[in-house]
N, CA, C and O of each residue as an XYZ file, in Angstrom:
868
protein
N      13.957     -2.522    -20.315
C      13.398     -3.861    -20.277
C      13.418     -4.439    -21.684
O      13.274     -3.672    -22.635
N      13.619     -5.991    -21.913
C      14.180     -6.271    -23.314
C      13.226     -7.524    -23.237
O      13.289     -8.408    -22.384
N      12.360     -7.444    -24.248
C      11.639     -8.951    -24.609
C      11.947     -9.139    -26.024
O      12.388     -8.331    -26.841
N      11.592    -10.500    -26.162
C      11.466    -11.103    -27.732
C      10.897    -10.261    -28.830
O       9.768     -9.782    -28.723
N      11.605    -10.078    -29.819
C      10.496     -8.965    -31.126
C       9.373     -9.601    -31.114
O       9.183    -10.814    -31.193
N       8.325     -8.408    -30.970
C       7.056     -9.495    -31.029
C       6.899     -8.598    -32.517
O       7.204     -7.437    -32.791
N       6.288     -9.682    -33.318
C       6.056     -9.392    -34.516
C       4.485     -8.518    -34.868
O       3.321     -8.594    -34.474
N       5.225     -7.733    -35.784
C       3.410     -6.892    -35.500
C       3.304     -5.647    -34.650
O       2.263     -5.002    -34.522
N       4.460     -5.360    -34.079
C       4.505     -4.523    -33.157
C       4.693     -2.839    -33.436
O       4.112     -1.905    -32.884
N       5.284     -2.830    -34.046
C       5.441     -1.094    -34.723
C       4.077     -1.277    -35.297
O       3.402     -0.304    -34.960
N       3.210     -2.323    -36.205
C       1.571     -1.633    -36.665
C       0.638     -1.668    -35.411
O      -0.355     -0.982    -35.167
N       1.237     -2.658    -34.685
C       0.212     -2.395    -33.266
C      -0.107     -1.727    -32.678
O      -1.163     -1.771    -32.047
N       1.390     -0.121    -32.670
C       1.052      0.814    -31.918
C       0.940      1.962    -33.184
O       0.568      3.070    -32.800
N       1.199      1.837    -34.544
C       0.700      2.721    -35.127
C      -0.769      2.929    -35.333
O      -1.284      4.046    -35.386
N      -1.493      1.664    -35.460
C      -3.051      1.639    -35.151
C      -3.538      2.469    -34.261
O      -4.434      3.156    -34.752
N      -3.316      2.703    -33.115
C      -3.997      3.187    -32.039
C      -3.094      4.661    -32.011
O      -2.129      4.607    -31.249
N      -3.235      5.658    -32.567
C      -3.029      6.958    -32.203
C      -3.571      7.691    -31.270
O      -2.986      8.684    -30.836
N      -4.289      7.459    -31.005
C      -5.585      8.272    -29.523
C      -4.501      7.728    -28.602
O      -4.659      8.381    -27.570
N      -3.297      6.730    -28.376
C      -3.332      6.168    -26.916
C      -1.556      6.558    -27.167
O      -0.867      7.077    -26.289
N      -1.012      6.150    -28.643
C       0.337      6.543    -28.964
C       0.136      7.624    -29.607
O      -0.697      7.843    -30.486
N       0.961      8.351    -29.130
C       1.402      9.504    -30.025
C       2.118      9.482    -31.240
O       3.204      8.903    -31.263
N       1.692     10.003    -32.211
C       2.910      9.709    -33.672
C       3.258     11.026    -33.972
O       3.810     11.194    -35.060
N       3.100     11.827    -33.389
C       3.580     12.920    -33.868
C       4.115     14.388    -32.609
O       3.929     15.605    -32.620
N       4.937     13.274    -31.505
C       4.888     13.964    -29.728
C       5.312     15.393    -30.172
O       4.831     16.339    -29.547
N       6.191     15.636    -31.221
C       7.551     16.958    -31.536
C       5.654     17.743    -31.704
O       5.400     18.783    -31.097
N       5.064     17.362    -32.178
C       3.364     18.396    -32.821
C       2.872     18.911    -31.189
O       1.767     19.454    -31.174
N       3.453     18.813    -30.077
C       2.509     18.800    -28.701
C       3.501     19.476    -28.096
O       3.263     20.144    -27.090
N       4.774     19.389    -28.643
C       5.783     20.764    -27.534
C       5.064     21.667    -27.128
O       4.479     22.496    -27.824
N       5.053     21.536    -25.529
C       4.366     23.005    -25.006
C       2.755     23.269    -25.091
O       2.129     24.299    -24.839
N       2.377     22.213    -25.453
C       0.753     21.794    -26.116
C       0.177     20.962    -25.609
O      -1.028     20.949    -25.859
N       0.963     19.385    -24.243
C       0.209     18.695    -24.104
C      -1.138     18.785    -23.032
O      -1.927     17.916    -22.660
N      -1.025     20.211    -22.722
C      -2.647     20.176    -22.152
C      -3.569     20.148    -23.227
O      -4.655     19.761    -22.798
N      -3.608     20.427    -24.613
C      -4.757     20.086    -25.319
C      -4.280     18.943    -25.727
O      -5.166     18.329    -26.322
N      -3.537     18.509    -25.697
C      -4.363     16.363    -26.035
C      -4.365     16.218    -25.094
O      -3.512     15.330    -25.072
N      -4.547     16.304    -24.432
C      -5.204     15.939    -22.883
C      -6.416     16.225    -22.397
O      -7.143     15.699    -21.554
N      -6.507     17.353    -23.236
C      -8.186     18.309    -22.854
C      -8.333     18.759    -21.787
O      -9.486     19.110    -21.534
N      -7.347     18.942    -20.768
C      -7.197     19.951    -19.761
C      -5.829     20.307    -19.384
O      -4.729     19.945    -19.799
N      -6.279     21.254    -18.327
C      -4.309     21.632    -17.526
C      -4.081     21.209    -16.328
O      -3.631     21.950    -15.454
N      -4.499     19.373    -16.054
C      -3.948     18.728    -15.089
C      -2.375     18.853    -14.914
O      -1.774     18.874    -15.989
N      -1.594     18.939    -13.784
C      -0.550     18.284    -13.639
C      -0.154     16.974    -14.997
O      -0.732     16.206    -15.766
N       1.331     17.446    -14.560
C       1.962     16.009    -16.395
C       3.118     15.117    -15.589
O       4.268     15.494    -15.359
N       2.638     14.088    -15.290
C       4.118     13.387    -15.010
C       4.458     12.198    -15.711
O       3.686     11.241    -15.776
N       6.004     12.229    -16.437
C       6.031     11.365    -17.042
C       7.028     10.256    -16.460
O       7.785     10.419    -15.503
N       6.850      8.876    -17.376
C       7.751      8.175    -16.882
C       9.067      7.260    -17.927
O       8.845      6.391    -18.771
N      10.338      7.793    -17.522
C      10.969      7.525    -18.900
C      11.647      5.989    -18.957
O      12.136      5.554    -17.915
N      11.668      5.448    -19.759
C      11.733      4.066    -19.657
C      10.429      3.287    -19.253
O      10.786      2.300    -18.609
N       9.379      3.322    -19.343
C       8.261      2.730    -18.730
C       8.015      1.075    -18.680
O       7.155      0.562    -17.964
N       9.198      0.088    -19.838
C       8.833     -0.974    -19.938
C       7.231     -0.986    -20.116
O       6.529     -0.152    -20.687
N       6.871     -2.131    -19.486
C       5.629     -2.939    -19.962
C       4.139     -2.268    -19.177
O       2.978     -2.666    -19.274
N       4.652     -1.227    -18.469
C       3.663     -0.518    -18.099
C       2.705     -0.231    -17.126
O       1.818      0.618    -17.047
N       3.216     -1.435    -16.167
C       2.464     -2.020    -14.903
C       2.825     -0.830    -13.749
O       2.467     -1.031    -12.588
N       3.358      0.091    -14.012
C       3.381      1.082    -12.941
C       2.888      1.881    -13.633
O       1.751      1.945    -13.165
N       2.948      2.793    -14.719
C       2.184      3.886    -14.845
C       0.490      4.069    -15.327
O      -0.390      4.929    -15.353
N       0.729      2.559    -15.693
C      -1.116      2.296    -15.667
C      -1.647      2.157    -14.548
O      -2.858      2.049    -14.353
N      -0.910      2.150    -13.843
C      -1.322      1.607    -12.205
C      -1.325      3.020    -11.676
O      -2.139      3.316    -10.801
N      -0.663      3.715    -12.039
C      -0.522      5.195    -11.434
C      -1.687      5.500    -12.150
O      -2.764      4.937    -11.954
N      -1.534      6.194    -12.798
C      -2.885      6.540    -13.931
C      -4.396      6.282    -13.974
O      -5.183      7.159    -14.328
N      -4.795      4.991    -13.586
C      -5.949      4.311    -12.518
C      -5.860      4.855    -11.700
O      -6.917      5.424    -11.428
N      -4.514      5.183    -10.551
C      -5.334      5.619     -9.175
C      -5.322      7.336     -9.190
O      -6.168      7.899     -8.495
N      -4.476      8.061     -9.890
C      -5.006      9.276     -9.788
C      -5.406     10.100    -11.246
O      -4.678     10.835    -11.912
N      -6.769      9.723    -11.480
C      -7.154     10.507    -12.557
C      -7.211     12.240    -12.797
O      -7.624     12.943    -13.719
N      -6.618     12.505    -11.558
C      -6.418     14.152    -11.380
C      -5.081     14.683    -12.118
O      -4.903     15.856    -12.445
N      -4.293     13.765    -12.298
C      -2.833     13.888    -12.852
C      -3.215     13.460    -14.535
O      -4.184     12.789    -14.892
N      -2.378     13.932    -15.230
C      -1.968     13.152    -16.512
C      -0.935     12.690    -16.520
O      -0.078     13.362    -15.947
N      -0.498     11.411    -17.120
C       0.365     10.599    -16.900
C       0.940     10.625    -18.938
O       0.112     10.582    -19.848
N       2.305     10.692    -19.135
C       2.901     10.227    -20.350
C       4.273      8.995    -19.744
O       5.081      9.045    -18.817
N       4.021      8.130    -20.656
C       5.295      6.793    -20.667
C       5.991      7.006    -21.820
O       5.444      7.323    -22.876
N       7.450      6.812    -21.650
C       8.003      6.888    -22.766
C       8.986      5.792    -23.017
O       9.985      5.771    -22.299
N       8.842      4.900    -23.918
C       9.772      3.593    -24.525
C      10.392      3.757    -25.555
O      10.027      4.648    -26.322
N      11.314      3.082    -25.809
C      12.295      3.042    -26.894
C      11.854      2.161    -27.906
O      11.875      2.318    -29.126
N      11.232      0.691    -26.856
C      11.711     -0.616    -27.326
C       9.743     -0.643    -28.010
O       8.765     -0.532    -27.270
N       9.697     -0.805    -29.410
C       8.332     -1.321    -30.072
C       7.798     -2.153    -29.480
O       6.582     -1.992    -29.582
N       8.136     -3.293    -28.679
C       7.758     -4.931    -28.498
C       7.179     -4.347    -26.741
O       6.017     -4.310    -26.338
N       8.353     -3.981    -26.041
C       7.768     -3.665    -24.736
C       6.963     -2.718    -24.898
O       6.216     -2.765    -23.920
N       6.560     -1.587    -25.779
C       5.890     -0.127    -26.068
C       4.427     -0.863    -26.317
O       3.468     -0.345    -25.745
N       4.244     -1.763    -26.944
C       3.392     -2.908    -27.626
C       2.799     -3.790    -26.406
O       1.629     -4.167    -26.476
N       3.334     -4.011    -25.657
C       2.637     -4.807    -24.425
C       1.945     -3.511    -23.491
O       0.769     -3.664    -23.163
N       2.566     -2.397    -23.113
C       1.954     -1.882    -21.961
C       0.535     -0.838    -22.726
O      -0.226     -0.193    -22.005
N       0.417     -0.862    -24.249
C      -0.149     -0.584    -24.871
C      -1.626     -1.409    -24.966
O      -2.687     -0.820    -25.174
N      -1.525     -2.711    -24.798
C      -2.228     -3.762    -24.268
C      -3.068     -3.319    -23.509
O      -4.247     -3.160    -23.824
N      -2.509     -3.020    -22.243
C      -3.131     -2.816    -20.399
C      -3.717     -1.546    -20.663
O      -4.820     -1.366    -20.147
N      -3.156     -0.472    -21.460
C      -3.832      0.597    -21.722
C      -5.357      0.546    -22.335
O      -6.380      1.005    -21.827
N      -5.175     -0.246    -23.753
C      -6.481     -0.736    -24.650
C      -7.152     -0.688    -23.591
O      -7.651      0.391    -23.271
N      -7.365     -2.028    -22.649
C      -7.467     -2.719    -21.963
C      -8.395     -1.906    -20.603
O      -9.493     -2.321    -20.232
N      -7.743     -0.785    -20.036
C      -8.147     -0.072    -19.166
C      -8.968      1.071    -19.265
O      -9.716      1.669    -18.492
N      -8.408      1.277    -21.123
C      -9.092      3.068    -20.702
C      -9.273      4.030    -20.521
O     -10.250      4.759    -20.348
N      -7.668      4.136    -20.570
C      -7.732      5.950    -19.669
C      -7.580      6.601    -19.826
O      -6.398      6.679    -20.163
N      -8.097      7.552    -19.855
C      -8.058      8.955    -20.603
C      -6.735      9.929    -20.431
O      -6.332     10.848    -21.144
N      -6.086      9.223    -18.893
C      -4.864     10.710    -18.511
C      -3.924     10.218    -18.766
O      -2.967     10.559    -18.070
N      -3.582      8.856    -20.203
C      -1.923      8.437    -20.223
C      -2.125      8.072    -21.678
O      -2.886      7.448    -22.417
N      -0.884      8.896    -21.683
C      -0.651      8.452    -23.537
C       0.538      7.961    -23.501
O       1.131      7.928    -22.422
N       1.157      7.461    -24.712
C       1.906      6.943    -24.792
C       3.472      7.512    -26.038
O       3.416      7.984    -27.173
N       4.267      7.296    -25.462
C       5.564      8.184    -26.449
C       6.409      6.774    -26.855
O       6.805      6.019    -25.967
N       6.683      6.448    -28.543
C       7.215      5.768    -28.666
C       8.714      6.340    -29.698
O       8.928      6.198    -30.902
N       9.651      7.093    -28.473
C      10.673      7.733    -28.591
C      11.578      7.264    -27.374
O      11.315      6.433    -26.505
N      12.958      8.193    -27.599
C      14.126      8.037    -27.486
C      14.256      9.204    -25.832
O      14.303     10.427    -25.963
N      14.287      8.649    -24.677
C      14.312      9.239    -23.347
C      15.595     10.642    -23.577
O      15.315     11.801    -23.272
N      16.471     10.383    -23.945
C      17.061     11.469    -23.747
C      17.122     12.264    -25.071
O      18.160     12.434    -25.711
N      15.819     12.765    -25.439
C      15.956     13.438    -26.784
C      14.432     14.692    -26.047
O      13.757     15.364    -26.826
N      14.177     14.729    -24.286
C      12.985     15.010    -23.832
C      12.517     16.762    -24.759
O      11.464     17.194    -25.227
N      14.076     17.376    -24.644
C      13.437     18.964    -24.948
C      13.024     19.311    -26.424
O      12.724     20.436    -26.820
N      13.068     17.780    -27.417
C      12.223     18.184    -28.729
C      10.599     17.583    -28.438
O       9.621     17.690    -29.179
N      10.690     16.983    -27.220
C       9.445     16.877    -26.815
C       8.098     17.847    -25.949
O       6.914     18.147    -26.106
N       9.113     18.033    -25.078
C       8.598     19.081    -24.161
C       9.254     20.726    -23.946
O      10.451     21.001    -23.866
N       8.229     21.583    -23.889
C       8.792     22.593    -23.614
C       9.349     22.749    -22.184
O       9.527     21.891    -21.319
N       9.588     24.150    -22.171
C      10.591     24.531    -20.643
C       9.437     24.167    -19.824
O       8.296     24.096    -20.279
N       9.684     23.988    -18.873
C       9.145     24.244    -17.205
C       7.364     23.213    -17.530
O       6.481     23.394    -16.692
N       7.129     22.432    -18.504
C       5.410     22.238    -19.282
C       5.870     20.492    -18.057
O       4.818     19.864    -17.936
N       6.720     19.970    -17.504
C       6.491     18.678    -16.601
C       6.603     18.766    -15.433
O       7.731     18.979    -14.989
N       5.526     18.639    -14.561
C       5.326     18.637    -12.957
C       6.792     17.867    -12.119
O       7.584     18.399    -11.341
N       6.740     16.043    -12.785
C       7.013     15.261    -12.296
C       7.951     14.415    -13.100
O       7.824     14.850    -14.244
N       8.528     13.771    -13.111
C       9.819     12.829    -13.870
C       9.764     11.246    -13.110
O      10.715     11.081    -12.347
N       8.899     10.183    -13.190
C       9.674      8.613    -12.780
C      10.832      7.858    -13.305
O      10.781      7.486    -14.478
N      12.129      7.516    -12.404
C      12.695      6.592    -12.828
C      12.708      5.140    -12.392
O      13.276      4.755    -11.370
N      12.045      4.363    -13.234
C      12.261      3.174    -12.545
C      13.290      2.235    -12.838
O      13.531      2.372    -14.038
N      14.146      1.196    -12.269
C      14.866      0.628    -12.587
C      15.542      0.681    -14.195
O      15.263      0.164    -15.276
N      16.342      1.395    -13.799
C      16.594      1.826    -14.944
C      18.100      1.308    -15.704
O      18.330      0.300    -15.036
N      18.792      1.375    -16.310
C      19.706      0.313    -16.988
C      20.719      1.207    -15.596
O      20.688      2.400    -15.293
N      21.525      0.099    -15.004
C      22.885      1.142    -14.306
C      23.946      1.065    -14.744
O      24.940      1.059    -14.019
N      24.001      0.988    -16.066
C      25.310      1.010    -16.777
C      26.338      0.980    -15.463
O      26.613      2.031    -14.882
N      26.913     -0.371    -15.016
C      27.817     -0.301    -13.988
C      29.231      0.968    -14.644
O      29.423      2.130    -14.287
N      29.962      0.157    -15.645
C      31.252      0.764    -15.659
C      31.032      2.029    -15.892
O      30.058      2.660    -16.305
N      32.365      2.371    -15.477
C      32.747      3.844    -15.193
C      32.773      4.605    -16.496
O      32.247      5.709    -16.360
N      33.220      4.366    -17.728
C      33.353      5.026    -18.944
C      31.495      5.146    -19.383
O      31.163      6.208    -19.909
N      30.635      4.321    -19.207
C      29.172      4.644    -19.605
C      28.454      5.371    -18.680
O      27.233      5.476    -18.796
N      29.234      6.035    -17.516
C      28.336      7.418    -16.331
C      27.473      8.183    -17.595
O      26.300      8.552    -17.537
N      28.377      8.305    -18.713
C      27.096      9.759    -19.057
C      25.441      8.804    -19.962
O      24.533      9.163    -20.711
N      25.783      7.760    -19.420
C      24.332      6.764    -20.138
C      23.686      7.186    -18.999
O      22.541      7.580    -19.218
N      24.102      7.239    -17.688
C      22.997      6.625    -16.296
C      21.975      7.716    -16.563
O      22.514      8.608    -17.218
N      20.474      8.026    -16.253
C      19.767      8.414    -16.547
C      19.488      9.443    -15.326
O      18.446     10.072    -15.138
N      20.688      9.466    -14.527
C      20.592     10.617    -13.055
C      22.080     11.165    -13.237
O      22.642     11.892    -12.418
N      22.577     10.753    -14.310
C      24.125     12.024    -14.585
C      23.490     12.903    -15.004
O      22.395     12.991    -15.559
N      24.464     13.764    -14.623
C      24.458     15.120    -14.756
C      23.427     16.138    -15.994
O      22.589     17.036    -15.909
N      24.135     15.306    -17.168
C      23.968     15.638    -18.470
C      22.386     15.072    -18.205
O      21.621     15.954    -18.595
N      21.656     13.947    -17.696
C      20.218     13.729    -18.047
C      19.635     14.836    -16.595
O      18.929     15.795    -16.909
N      19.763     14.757    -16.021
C      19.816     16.344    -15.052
C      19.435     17.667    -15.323
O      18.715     18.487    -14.753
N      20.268     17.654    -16.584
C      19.974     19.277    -17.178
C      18.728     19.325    -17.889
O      17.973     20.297    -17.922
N      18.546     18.146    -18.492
C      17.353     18.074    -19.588
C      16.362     18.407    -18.864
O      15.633     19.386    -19.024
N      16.281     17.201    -17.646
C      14.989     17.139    -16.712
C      14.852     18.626    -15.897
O      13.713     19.073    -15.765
N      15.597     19.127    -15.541
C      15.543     20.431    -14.891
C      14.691     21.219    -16.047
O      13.523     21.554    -15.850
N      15.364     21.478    -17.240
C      14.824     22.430    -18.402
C      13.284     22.149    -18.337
O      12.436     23.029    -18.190
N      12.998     20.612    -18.484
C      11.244     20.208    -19.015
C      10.725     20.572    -17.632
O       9.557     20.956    -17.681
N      11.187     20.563    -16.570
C      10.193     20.113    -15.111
C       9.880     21.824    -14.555
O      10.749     22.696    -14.552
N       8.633     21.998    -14.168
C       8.475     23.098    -13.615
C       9.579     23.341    -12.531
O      10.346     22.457    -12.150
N       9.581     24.852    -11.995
C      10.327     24.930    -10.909
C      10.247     24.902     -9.621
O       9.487     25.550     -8.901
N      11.458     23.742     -9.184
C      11.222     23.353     -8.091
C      10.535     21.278     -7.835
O      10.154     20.540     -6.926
N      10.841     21.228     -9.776
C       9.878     20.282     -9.792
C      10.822     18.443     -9.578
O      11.947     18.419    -10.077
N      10.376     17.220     -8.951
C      10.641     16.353     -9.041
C      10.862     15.061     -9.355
O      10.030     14.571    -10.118
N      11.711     14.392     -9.003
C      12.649     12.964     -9.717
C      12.141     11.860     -8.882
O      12.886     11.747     -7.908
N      11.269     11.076     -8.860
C      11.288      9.848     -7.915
C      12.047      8.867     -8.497
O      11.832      8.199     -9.508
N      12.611      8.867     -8.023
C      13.348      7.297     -8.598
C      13.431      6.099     -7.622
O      13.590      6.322     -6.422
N      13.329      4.843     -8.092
C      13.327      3.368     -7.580
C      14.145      2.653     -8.457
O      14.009      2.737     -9.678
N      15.315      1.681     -7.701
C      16.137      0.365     -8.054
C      16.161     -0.378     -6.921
O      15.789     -0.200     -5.761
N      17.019     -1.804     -7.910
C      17.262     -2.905     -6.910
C      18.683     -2.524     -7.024
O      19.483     -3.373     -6.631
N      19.073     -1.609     -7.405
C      20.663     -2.031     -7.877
C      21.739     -0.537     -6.771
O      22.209      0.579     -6.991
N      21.649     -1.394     -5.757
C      22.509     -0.151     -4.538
C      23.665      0.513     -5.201
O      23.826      1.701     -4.921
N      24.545     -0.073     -6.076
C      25.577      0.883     -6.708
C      25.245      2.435     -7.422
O      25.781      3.543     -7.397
N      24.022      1.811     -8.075
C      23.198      2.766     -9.249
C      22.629      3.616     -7.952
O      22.852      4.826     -7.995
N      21.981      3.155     -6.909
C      21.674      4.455     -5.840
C      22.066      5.191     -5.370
O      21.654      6.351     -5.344
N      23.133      4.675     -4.768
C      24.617      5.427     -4.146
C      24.814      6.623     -5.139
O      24.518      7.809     -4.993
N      25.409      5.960     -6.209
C      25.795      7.052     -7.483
C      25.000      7.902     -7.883
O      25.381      9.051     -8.105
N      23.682      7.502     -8.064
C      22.362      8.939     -7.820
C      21.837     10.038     -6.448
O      21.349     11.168     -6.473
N      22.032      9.534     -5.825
C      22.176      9.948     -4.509
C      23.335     11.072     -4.516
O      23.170     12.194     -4.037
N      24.217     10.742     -4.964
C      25.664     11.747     -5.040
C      25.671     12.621     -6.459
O      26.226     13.677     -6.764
N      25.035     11.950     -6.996
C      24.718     12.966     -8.486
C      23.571     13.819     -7.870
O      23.969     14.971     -7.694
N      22.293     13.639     -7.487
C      21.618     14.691     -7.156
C      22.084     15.577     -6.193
O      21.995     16.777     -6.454
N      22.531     15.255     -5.203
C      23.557     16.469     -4.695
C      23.999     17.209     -5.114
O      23.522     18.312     -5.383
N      25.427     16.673     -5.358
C      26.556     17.819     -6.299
C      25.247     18.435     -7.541
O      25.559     19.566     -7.914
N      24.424     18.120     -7.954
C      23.704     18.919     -8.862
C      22.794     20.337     -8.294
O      22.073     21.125     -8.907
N      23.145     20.260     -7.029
C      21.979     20.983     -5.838
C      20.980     20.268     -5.241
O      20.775     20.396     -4.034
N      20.191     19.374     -6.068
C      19.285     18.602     -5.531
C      18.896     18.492     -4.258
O      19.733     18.309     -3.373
N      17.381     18.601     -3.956
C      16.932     18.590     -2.523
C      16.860     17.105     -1.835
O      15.679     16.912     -1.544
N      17.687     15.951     -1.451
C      16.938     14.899     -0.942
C      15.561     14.883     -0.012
O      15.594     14.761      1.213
N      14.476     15.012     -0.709
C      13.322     14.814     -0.052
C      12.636     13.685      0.690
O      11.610     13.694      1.370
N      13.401     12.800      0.406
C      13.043     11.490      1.017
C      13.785     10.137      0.438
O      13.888      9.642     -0.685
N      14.256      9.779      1.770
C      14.740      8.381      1.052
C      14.728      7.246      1.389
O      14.907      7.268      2.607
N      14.629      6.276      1.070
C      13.867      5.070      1.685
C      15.098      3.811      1.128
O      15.296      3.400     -0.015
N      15.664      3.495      2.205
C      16.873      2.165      2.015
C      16.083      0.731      1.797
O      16.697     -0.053      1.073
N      15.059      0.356      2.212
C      14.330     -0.484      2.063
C      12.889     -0.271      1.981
O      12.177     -0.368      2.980
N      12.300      0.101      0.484
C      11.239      0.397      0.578
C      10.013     -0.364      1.076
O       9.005      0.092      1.615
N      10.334     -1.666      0.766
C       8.852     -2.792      0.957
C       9.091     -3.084      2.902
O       8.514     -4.045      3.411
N       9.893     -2.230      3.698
C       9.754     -2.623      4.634
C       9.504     -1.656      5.165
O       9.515     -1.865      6.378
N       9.188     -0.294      4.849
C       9.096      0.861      4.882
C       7.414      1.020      5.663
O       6.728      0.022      5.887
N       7.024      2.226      5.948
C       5.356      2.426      6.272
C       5.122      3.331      4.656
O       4.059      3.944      4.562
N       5.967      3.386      3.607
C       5.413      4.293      2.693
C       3.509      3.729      1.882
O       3.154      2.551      1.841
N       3.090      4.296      1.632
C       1.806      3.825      1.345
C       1.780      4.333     -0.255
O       2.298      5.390     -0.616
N       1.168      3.506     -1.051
C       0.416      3.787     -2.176
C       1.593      3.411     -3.086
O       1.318      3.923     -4.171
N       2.555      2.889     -3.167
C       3.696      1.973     -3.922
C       3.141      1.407     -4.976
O       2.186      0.694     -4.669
N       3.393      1.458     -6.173
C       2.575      0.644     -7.254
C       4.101     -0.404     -7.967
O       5.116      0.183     -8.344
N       4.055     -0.982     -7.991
C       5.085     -1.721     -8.609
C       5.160     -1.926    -10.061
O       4.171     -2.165    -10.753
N       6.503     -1.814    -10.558
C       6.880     -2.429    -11.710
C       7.288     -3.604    -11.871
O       7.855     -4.259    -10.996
N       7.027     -4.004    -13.063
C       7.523     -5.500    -13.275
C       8.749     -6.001    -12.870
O       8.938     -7.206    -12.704
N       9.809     -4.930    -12.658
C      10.865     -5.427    -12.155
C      10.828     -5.619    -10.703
O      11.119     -6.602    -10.022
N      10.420     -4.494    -10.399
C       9.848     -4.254     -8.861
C       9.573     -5.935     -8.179
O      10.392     -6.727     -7.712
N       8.429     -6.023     -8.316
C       7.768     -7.572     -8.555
C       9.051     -8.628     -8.179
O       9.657     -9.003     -7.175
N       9.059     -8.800     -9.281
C      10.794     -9.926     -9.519
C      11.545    -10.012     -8.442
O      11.887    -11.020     -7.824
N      11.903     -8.351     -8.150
C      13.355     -8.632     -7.792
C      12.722     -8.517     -6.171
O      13.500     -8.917     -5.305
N      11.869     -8.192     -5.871
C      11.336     -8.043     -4.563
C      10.894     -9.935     -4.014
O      11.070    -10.497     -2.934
N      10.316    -10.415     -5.262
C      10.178    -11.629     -4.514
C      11.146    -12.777     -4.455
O      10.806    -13.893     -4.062
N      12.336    -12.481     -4.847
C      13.498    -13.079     -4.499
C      14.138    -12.231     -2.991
O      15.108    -12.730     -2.421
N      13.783    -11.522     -2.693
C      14.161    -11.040     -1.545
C      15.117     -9.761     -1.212
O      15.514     -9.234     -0.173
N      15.270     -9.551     -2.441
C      15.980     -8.219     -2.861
C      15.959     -6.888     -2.067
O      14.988     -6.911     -1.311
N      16.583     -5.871     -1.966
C      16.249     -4.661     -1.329
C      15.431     -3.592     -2.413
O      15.845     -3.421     -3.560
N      14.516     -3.074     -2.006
C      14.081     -1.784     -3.018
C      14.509     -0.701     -2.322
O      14.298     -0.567     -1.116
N      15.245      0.279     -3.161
C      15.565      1.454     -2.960
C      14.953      2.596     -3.406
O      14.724      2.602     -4.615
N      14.673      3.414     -2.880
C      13.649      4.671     -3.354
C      14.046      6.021     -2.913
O      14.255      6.129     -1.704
N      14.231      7.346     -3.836
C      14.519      8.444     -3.820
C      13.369      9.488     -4.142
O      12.661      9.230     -5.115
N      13.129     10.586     -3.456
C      12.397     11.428     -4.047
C      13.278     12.371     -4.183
O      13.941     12.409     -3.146
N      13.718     13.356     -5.125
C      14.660     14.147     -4.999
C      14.277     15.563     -6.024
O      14.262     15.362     -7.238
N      13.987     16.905     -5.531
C      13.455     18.138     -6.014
C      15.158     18.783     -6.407
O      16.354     18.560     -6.217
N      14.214     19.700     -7.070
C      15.360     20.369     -8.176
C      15.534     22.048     -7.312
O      14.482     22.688     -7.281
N      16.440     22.544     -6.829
C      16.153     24.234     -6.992
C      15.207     25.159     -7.697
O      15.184     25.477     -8.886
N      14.267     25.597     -6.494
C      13.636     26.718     -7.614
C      14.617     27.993     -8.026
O      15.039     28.823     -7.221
N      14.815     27.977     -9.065
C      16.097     29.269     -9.674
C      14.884     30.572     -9.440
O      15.175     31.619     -8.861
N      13.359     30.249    -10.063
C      13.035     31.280    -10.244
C      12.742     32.417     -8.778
O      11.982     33.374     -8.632
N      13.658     31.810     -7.947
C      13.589     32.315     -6.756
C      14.672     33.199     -5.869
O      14.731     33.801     -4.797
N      15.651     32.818     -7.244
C      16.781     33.669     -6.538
C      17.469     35.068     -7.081
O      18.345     35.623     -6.418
C-alpha cells in the first residue's frame, strides 16, 4: 500500500518503542518475552495501514499479533489506530517481509496473513509474489509444524497462481472461498483494500492453506 510521505514519520514511529520494535533481530526466538507470555504469534506481512490486524488483535486477545511494513508513512498511520487502541498483543515491525528468518526463529510462528498483496502480474517478477516458492520456504522455516497461510485478494490471476504454488509446494488446501463476502464465513475483518475493492463490486478471494507436518514423517 503506497501513500504520500507523510513527513515526521520515521520519528513518529521511533518515539513509540513499546508498540514498534527497533531492535526485532534482539527477539529472534524471544518474542514470547516482549510479549510477556507464550500465546500463539501470528503475523501479518505487508500490513499497510492496519485496519485488519488491529481489528484482529481487538477481537482475539488470546493470540499475539506482529505487522510487518516496509513503507514509514503507511507503518506511521496503522501506528495511529494502535496508540489509539491499546493493545497489548500487537507490535509492530518496521522491516523488510522477505528478510523473516533474521527475524524469527525456526518453527517460533503459529500463523502467516497475506493480504492483498502486490501481484506482480508479469512473468519475469514470479520470484517477487509473496506465495512463490522461494517466500514458501522462509514461511515454512518461521511457522510451526503443520502451521498456516491465510491469504485474501481481489486480483483472480494472483489466486489462481497461489493456489498452484501452494500445491506443487505440498500445501494442504484447507479452505477456499471464490467469493468471500457472499460466502457464510463469519468473523472477516477487512482491510483497507478489502473495503475499496469490495464496494465497487469486486470479487474477494480467500485461501487458507497448511504446510506439511515433516516432523511426522
Amino acid at each position: 500500500m503506497r501513500v504520500r510521505n507523510r513527513p515526521g514519520a520515521a520519528e513518529m514511529l521511533a518515539a513509540r518503542p513499546e508498540y514498534v520494535v527497533p531492535d526485532p533481530e534482539a527477539f529472534k526466538g524471544r518474542w514470547s518475552e516482549r510479549f510477556g507470555n507464550d500465546h500463539p504469534i501470528h503475523i501479518e506481512i505487508g500490513m499497510g495501514k492496519g485496519q485488519f490486524i488491529t481489528g484482529m488483535a481487538a477481537a482475539h486477545p488470546e493470540i499475539n499479533y506482529i505487522g510487518i511494513e516496509m513503507q514509514a508513512s503507511v507503518l506511521s498511520l496503522a501506528l495511529d489506530k494502535l496508540v489509539e487502541l491499546e493493545l497489548p498483543n500487537l507490535q509492530l515491525l518496521h522491516v523488510d517481509g522477505s528478510d523473516l528468518t533474521n527475524y524469527f526463529a525456526d518453527s517460533e510462528i503459529d500463523q502467516i496473513y497475506l493480504n492483498f498483496s502486490d501481484p506482480w502480474p508479469k512473468t519475469k517478477h514470479e520470484k517477487r509474489r509473496l506465495t512463490s516458492p522461494s517466500f514458501l520456504a522462509v514461511d515454512e522455516t518461521i511457522l510451526r509444524p503443520a502451521g498456516e497461510i491465510h491469504f485474501k485478494t481481489d486480483n483472480q490471476g494472483l489466486f489462481e497462481y497461489s493456489l498452484s504454488s501452494f500445491s506443487k509446494y505440498g500445501m494442504v488446501l484447507e479452505q477456499v472461498w471464490l467469493d468471500l463476502h457472499e460466502s457464510t464465513f463469519e468473523g472477516n475483518i477487512m482491510t483497507e483494500y478489502e473495503e475499496k475493492f469490495s464496494n465497487k463490486g469486486q470479487r474477494i478471494y480467500r485461501v487458507e492453506a497448511r504446510f506439511q507436518d515433516k516432523t511426522k514423517k
